[in-house]
Structure formats: C-alpha cells, structure tokens
C-alpha positions as CSV (number, residue, x, y, z in Angstrom):
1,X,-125.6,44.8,159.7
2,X,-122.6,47.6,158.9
3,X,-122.4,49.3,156.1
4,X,-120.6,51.6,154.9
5,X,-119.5,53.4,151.1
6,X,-116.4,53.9,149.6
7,X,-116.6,57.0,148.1
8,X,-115.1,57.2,144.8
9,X,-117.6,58.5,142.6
10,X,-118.4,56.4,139.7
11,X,-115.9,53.8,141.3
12,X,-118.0,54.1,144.8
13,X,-118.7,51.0,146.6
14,X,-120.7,49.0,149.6
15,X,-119.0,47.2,152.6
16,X,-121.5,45.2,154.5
17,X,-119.8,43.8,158.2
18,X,-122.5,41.0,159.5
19,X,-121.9,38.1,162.0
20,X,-123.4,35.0,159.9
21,X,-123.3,37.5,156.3
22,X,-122.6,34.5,154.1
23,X,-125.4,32.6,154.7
24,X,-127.9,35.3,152.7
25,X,-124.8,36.8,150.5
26,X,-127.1,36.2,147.5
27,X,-129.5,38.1,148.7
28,X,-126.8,41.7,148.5
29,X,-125.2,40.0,145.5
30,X,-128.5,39.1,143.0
31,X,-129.2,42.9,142.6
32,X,-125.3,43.5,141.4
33,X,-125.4,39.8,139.2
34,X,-129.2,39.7,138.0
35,X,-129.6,36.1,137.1
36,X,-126.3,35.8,135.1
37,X,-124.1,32.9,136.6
38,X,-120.7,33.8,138.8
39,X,-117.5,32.0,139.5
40,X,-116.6,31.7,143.0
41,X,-112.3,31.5,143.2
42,X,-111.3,30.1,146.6
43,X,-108.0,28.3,148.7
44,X,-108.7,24.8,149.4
45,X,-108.5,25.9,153.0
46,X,-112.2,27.6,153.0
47,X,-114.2,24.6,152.0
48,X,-116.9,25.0,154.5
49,X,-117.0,28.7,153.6
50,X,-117.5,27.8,149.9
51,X,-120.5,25.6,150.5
52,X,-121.9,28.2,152.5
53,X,-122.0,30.5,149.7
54,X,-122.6,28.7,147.1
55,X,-126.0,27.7,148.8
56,X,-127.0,31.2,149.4
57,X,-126.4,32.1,146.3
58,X,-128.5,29.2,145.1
59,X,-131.0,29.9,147.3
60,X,-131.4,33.7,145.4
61,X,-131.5,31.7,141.9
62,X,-127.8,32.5,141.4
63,X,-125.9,29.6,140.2
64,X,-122.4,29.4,140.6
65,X,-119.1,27.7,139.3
66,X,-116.0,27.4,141.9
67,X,-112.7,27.2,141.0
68,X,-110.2,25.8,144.2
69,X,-106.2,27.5,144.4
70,X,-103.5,26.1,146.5
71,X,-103.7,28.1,150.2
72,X,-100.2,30.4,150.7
73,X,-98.6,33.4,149.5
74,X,-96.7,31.0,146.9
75,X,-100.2,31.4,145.4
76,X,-99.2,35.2,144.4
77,X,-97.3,34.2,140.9
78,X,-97.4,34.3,137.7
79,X,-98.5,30.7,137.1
80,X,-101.8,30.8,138.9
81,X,-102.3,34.1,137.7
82,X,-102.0,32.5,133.9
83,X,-104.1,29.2,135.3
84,X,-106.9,31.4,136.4
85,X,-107.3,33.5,133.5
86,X,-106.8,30.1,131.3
87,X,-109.7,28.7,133.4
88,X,-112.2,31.9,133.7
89,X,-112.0,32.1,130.1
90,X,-112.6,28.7,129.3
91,X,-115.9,29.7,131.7
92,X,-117.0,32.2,129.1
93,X,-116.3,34.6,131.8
94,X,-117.7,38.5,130.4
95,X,-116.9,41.3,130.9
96,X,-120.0,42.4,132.5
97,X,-120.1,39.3,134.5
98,X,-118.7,39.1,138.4
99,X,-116.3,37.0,140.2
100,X,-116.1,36.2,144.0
101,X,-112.9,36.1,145.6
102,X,-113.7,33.8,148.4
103,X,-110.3,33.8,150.5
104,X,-107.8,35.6,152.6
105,X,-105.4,38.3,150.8
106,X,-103.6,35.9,149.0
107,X,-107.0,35.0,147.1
108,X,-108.4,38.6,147.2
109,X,-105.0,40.1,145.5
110,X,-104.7,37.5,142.8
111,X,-108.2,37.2,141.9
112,X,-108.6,41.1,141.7
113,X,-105.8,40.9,139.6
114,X,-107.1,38.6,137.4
115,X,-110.3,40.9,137.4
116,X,-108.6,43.9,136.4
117,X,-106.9,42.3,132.9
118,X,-109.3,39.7,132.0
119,X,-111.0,41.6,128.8
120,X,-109.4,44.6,129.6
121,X,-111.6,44.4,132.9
122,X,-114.3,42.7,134.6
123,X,-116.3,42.5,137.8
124,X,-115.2,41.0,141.2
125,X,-116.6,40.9,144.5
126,X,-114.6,40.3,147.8
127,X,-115.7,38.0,150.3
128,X,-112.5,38.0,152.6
129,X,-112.3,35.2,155.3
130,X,-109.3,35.8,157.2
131,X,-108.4,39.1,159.9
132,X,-106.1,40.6,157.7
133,X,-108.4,40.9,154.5
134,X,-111.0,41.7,156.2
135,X,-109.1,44.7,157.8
136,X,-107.3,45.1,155.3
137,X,-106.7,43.6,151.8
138,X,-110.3,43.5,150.6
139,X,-111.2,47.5,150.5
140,X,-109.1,49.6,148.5
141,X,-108.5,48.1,145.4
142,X,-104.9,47.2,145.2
143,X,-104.4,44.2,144.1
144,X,-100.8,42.1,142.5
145,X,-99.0,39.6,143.1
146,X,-95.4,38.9,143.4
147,X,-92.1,37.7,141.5
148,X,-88.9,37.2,142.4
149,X,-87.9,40.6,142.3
150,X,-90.5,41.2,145.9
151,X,-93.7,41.6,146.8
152,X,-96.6,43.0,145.0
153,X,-94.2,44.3,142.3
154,X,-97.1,43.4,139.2
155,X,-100.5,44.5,139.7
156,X,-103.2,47.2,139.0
157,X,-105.6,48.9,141.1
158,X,-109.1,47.8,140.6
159,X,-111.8,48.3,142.7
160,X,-114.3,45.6,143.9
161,X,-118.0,45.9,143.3
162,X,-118.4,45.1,146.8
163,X,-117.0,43.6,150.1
164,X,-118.8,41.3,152.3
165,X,-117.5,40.7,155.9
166,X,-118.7,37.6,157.6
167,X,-116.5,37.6,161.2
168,X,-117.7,34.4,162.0
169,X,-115.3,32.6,159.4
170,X,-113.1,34.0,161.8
171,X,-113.9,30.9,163.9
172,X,-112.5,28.6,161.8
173,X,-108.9,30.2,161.5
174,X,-105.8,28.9,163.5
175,X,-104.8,31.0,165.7
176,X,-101.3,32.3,164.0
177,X,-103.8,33.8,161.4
178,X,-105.7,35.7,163.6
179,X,-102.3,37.0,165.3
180,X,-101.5,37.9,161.9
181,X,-104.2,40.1,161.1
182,X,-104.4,41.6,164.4
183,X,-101.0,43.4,162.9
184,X,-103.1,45.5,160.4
185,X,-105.5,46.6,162.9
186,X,-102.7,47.5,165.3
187,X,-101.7,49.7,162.3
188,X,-104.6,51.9,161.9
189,X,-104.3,53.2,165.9
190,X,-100.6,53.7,164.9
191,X,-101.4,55.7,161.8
192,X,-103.3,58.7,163.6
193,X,-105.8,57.2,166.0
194,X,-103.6,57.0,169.4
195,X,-107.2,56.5,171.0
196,X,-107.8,53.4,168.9
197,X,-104.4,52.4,169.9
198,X,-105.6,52.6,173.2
199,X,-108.7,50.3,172.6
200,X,-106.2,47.7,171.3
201,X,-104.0,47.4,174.8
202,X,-107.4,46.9,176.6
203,X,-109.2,44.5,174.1
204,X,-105.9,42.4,171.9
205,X,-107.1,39.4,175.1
206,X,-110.8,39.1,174.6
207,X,-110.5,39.4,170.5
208,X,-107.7,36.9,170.3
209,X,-110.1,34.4,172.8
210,X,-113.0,35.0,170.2
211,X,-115.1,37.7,171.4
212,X,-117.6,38.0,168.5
213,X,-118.2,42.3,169.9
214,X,-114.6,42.8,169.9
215,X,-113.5,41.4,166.3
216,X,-116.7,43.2,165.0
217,X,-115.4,46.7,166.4
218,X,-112.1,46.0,164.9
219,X,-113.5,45.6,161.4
220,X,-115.5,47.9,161.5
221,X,-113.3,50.4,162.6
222,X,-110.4,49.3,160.3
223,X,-112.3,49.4,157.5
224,X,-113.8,53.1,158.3
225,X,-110.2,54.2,158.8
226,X,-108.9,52.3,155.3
227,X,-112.1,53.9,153.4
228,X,-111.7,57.5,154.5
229,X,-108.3,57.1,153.3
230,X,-108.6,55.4,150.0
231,X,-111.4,58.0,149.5
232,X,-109.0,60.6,150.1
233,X,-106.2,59.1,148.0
234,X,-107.4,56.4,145.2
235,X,-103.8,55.6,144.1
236,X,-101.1,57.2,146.2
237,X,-101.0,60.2,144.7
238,X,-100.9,62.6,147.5
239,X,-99.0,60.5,149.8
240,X,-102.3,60.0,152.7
241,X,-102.9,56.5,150.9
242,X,-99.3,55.8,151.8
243,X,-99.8,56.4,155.7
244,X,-101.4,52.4,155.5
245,X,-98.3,50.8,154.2
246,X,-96.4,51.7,158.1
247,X,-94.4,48.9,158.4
248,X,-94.8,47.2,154.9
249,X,-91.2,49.0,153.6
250,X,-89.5,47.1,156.9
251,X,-91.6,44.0,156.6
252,X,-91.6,43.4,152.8
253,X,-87.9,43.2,153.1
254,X,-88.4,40.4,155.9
255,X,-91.0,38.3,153.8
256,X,-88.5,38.1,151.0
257,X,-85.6,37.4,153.0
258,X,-88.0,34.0,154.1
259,X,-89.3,33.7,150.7
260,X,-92.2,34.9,150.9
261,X,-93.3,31.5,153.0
262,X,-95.1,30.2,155.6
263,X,-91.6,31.0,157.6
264,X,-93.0,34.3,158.2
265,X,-96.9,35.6,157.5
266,X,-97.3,38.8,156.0
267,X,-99.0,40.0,159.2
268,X,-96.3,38.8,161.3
269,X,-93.6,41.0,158.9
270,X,-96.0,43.8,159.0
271,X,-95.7,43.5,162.7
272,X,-92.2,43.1,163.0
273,X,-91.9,46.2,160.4
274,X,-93.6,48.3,162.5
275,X,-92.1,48.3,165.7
276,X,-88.9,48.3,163.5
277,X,-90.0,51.9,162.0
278,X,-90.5,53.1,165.4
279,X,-87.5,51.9,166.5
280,X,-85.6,53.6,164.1
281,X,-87.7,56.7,164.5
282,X,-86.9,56.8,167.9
283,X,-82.9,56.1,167.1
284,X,-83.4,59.4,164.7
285,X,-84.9,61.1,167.6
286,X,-88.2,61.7,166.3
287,X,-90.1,60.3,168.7
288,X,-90.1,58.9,172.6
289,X,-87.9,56.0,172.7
290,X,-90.9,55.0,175.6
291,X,-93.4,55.5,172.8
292,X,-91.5,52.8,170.4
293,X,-90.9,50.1,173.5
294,X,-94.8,50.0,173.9
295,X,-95.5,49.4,170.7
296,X,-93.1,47.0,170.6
297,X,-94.7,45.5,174.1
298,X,-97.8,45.6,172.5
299,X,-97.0,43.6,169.7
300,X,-94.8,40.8,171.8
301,X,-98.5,40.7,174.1
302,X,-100.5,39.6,170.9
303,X,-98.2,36.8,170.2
304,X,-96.0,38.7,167.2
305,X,-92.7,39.4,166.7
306,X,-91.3,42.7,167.5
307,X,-88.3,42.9,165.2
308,X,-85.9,40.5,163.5
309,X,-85.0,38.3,166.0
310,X,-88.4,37.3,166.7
311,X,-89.2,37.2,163.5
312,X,-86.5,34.6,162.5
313,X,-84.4,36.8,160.2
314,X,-80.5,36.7,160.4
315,X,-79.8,38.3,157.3
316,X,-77.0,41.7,157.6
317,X,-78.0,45.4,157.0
318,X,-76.9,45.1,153.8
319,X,-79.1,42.3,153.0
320,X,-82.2,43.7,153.8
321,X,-81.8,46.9,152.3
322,X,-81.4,45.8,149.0
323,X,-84.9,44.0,149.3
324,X,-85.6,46.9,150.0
325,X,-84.4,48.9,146.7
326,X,-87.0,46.4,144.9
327,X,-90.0,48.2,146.8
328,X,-91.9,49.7,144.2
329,X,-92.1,52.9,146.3
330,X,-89.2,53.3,145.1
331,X,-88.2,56.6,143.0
332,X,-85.0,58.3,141.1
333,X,-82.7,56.0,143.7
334,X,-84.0,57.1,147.1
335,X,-87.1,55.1,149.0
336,X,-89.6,57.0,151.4
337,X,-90.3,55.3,154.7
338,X,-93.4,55.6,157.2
339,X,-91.7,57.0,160.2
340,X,-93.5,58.6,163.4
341,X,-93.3,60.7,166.0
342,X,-95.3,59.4,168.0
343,X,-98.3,56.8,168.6
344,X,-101.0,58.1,166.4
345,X,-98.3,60.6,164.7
346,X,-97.2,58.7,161.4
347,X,-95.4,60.8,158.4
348,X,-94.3,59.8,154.7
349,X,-90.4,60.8,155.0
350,X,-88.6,61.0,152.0
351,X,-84.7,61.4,153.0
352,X,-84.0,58.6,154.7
353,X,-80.7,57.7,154.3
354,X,-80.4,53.7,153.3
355,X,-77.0,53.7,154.6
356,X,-78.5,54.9,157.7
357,X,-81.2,52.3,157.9
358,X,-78.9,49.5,157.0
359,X,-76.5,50.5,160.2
360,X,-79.9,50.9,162.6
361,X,-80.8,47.0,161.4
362,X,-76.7,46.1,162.1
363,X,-77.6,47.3,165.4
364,X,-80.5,45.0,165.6
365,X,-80.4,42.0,167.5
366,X,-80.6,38.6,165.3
367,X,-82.6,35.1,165.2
C-alpha cells in the first residue's frame, strides 16, 4: 500500500493508494469511527462498490447505513444538497460522527459539502471510484456544488479525514470516464512536471487498456503533486493552489454552455480548456506554438477533445466569456487565467484582457 500525508497541521490527513483497498477499508477506518455507526452516501452507478464496503466495514464491527443519489453532475444542486442534509439528520447524524462519500466527484463535492454545514461541521471520509477523483477531486478539500449562475459557485473548503484509493473500481468504469480523468493527470505534467508530461506520451496506451502499474503510478503521482500543493496553499491564497485549476477557467465556460450535462464531462472540458489556454498562450506569444500543438496532439491521442469543436460547443466569443465573468475567480471586474509558457511552465496571469480572449475563441474553429 501508498500512503501518503497531507500536511496541514491540525487539518493533516492520510491517503492510502491500494489495488483491492476496499475490501479491508474497515480495517484503516475503525481506528478514525471506533464502533460508532457511519453513513455511506453513494450514485446508484457504484452498487457493487457499496456492497464491497459495506462488508468490510462489517467485517471490522462497523455497521453502516447507505444512502443512494442519482449518478451525474445534475447531482451538484441545491435540492440534493437539501435531501441529504434532510436525510443525514433524520439519521441522528453527529457531529463527531463520519460520513463516506463513496462516488466519483460529483459524490465527493456534494457530500463534503454537506459535511462541512451539517452542525456547523462534521466528519467525512472519501472513497473516490472514478479517475478523476481519485486524481483529483478527493484530496484538497474543496468541495460545492453548482447553480445556475456556473460551476462550483456555493461551497466551503473542508477537508476529509481521509482518502482511500482502490484503482481496481477503475475496472468497472466505461471507458469515456477513464478518458475523462486521464485530463486531470495530463494536468499535473502540464503544471510544472514536463518530465511527467513525458511519462504520459509513453504510457496514455497501456493505462487506457487497463494496466493496473500504470493507473497506480498515475495516482500516485497525481495525488503527490495535488498534496504538495494544497500543503503549500490551503485555500488559494498565494495563488500556487491556483496552478491546478489550468484549464478549469476555459472549460467551466464549456460545461455551462452544455449545461453542465452528460453533453460534455467535466474531464473532457478540462481537456478541451487546456489545450485552449495553450493555444491562446501561444497566440500571445508566450510560449512555442510547437509546444501548444502537442498538447493538443496529446490530448486528441487519449480520445479527448482539443478545443471547441471537438468538444461540441458552437457558442460566439461573446458567449463564452460571459460564463466566464461567473467564475468565482473572479475579482473587482477582471478574471486571472492559467496561461504557460511552456510544457511544465504554468503561471497565474492576472491582465488578461477578456476582449482579447473572446476574439482568440472567434478565431476558434466550431462544432
């Protein structure tokens, strides 16, 4: 087993990475819960994954209560968010007790959510059981969901008590999912790890076919990168934490142009997003225009779309920037993007013009 700490002092937390992890879960949860029940939350779409867990947690004298949520980002909203906490407290949840998000991010965001204002705070526990939450959504303690307005526009930070990383409910995902994920590990070479970059052109084949070594590298290194960074920057407020949303300012714009559906995944927007930004850094001249056609080339290899055509938007310049004025990033009228320089070279640039950006997507080719 991997493991590894998030180091946030009193806030500090485990992340355990194991092929087969869920089967003896109760034996890393019991000393966290004692004997005190939990409630498992999870989308319908993880059935076999709940039964799993429920049984190792049985196994370690843990009982358990589940509560089942519709699968999608629809998911994300106000009504399940008032559903669960309706339900948890007809559970006689406490505030001292914990609560498993069993799920992808859709699951992990709304039931940290619901964690962070249920009594003013209470425990959870991530279990994520698709690519992108493991990579991604699970460690960091972010967690919202959306409105009309965009993406992610209500929420808290709370940190979980713990993450648990099982790659083999990797196997049951299709394989859009896995495509989708892949887009958040892509993001970390991108970031400032060109080398890691690297280690994605020669491995995307073999992880995408299933290679249990592969998807457990990937993890593992995501999550180191993700942790060093949250450990570095809790809540955004030196600007490193805002190195992992590369892409997101692009792609959130995309997801709520397709409203926020199963048109387009958020890992498919995030890709899209990023070889967007990279675009339009190379159109500013601030990196290689060669350096922004292979990360575009990269992403078309894994199966995602490199930019709105591919990603089935048709929506103007104009349209996609005032998504983009609901990003919460947003800050007395102007919005910073994640630009680069080059692979591995990502900057926080904060005068970007949004007339400018709304002409460079004009330019774009459409669906």
């Amino acid at each position: 087993m991997k493991s590894l700490a998030v180091a946030l002092g009193e806030r500090s937390y485990d992340i355990h990475i194991e092929q087969g992890l869920l089967g003896r879960a109760g034996d890393l949860v019991g000393p966290l819960v004692g004997k005190r029940p939990v409630v498992i939350v999870a989308d319908r779409n993880v059935a076999v994954h709940l039964s799993t867990l429920r049984g190792s947690l049985a196994a370690a004298g843990i009982a358990s209560e589940a509560i089942e949520l519709p699968a999608g980002e629809a998911t994300k909203s106000w009504d399940q968010l008032i559903a669960l906490t309706d339900r948890l407290l007809d559970l006689g949840v406490e505030r001292s007790d914990y609560i498993i998000a069993l799920g992808g991010g859709v699951i992990g965001d709304l039931v940290g959510f619901a964690a962070a204002i249920l009594k003013r705070g209470c425990n959870f526990i991530q279990v994520p059981t698709s690519l992108l939450a493991q990579v991604d959504s699970s460690v960091g303690g972010k967690t919202a969901i959306n409105t009309p307005a965009g993406k992610n526009l209500v929420g808290a930070f709370h940190q979980p008590a713990m993450v648990l990383i099982d790659p083999a409910t990797l196997d049951t995902l299709p394989p859009r999912e896995i495509r989708a994920g892949y887009a958040e590990v892509v993001k970390y070479g991108l970031i400032d790890d060109p080398e890691f970059f690297d280690w994605c052109e020669a491995n995307c084949d073999v992880l995408m076919a299933g290679n249990a070594g592969a998807r457990e590298h990937a993890i593992a290194a995501s999550v180191a990168a993700k942790a060093r960074i949250v450990a570095e920057d809790e809540r955004e407020t030196t600007g490193k934490r805002a190195l992992l949303n590369l892409g997101h300012t692009f792609g959130h714009a995309l997801e709520a142009d397709t409203g926020f559906s199963e048109r387009l995944l958020h890992g498919e927007a995030v890709a899209a997003g990023m070889a967007l930004a990279f675009a339009y850094s190379a159109r500013a001249g601030l990196c290689d225009e060669a350096e922004a056609k292979r990360v575009a080339a990269h992403l078309r290899a894994a199966g995602l779309p490199d930019g709105l055509a591919a990603a089935g938007v048709s929506a103007s310049g104009r349209t996609l920037v005032d998504h983009m004025r609901h990003d919460k990033k947003m800050a007395a009228g102007t919005l910073p993007f994640l630009l680069a320089r080059g692979i591995g070279q990502t900057y926080f640039d904060r005068d970007v013009d949004l007339a400018d950006v709304e002409a460079f997507l004009d330019s774009c080719p459409r669906a």
